[in-house]
C-alpha positions as CSV (number, residue, x, y, z in Angstrom):
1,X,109.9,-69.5,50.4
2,X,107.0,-70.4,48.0
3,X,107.3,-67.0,45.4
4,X,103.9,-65.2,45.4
5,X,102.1,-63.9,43.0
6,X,102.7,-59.8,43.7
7,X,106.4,-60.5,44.9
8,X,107.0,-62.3,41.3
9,X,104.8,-59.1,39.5
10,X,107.7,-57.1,41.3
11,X,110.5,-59.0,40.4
12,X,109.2,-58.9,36.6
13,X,109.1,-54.9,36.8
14,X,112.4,-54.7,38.5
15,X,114.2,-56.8,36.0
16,X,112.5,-54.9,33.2
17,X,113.8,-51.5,34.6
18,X,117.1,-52.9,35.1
19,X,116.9,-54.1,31.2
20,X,116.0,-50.5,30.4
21,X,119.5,-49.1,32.5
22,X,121.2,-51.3,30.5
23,X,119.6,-50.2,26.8
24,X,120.5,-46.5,28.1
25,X,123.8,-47.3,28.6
26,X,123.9,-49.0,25.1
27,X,122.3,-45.8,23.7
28,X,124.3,-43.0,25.4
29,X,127.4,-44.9,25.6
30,X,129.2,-46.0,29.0
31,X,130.8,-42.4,28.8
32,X,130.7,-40.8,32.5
33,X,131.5,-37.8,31.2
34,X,128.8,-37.5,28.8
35,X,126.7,-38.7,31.5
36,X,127.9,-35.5,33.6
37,X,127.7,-33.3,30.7
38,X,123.6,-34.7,29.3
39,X,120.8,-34.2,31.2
40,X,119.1,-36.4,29.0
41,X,121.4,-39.5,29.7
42,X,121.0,-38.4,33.0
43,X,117.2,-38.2,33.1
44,X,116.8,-41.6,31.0
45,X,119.0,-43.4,33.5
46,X,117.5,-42.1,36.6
47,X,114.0,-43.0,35.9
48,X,114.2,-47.0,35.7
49,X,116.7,-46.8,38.7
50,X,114.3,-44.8,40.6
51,X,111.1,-47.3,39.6
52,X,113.4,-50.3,40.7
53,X,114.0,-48.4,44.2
54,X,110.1,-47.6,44.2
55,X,109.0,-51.3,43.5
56,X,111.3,-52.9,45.5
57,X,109.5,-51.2,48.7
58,X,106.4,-53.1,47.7
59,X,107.9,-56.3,47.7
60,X,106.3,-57.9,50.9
61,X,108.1,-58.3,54.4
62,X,108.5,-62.0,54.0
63,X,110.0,-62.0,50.8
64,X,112.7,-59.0,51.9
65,X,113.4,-60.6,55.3
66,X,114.2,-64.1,53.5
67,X,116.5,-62.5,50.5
68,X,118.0,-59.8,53.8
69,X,121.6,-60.0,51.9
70,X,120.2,-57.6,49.8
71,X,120.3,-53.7,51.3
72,X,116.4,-53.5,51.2
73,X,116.2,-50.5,53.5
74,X,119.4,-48.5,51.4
75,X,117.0,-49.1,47.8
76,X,114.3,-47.2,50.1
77,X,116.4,-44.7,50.8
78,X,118.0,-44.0,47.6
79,X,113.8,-44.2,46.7
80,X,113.4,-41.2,49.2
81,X,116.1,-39.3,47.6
82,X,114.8,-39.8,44.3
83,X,111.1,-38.7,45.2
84,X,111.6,-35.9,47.8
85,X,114.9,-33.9,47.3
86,X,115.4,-34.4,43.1
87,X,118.1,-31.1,43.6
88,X,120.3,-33.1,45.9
89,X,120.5,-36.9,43.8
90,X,124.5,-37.9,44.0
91,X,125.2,-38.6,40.6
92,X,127.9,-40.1,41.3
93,X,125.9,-42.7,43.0
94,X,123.2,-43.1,40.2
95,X,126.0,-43.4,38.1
96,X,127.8,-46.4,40.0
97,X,124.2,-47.8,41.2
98,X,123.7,-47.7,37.4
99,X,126.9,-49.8,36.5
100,X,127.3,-51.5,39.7
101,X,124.3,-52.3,41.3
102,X,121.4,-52.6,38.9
103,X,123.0,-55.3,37.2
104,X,123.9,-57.8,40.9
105,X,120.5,-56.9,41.4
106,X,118.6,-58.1,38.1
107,X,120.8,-61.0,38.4
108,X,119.5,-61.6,41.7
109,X,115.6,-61.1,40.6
110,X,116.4,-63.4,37.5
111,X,117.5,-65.9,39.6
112,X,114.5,-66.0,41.9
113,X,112.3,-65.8,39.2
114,X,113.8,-68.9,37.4
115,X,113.7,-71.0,41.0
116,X,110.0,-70.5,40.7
117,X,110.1,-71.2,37.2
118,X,108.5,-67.7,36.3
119,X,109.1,-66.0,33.2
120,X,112.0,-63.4,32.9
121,X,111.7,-60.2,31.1
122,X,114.5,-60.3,28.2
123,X,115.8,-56.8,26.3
124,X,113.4,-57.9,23.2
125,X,110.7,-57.7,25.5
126,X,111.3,-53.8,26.5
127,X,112.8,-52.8,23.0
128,X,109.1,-54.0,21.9
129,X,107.3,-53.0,25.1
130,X,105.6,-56.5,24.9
131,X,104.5,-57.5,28.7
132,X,104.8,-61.2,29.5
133,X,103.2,-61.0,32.8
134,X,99.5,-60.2,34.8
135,X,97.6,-57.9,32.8
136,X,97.3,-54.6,35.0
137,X,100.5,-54.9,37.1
């Protein structure tokens, strides 16, 4: 499948999210129990998980029935949660789709995006909020 050019905009934003879990868990530690105990940690870790689940619902039917190893319709879910019942997240599961899932998953983006020789969002390019991609994505 020949990458196009919003499916590679996503992949970009996803990985950069995913970069952004992993400087929160840098900053705040990989403690679970000061995850329990901080809103803030949990706050600053929720966000880029729950842009990930957003933009990977935008990613285009080709593109999600080719890569269909990967749980498409359980990110949308986790999305719904996120958007429409914020009292009832499982932090449990933000917590292991934090340290557990984000990761496979930016490896998996990274991957595509390399195939297609596209560029790949790196930690120094969130710690200085530089975008390499399309303007206004």
């Amino acid at each position: 499948m020949t990458l196009g050019d919003k499916d590679t905009a996503i992949l970009q934003h996803m990985v950069e999210h995913a970069l952004q879990v992993e400087l929160t868990l840098q900053r705040f530690g990989r403690d679970r129990a000061a995850f329990n105990r901080d809103f803030l940690f949990r706050n600053a870790l929720s966000m880029p998980i729950f842009a990930i689940t957003e933009l990977a619902k935008h990613l285009s039917k080709e593109f999600r029935d080719t890569y269909d190893e990967i749980p498409w319709q359980l990110i949308g879910s986790m999305r719904n949660r996120f958007a429409h019942e914020y009292n009832a997240i499982d932090w449990d599961i933000c917590w292991n789709t934090a340290i557990e899932d984000i990761p496979m998953l930016s490896q998996f983006a990274v991957n595509i995006l390399q195939r297609n020789n596209q560029p790949v969002p790196t930690l120094t390019d969130v710690e200085t909020d530089i975008t390499i991609y399309g303007k206004g994505d």
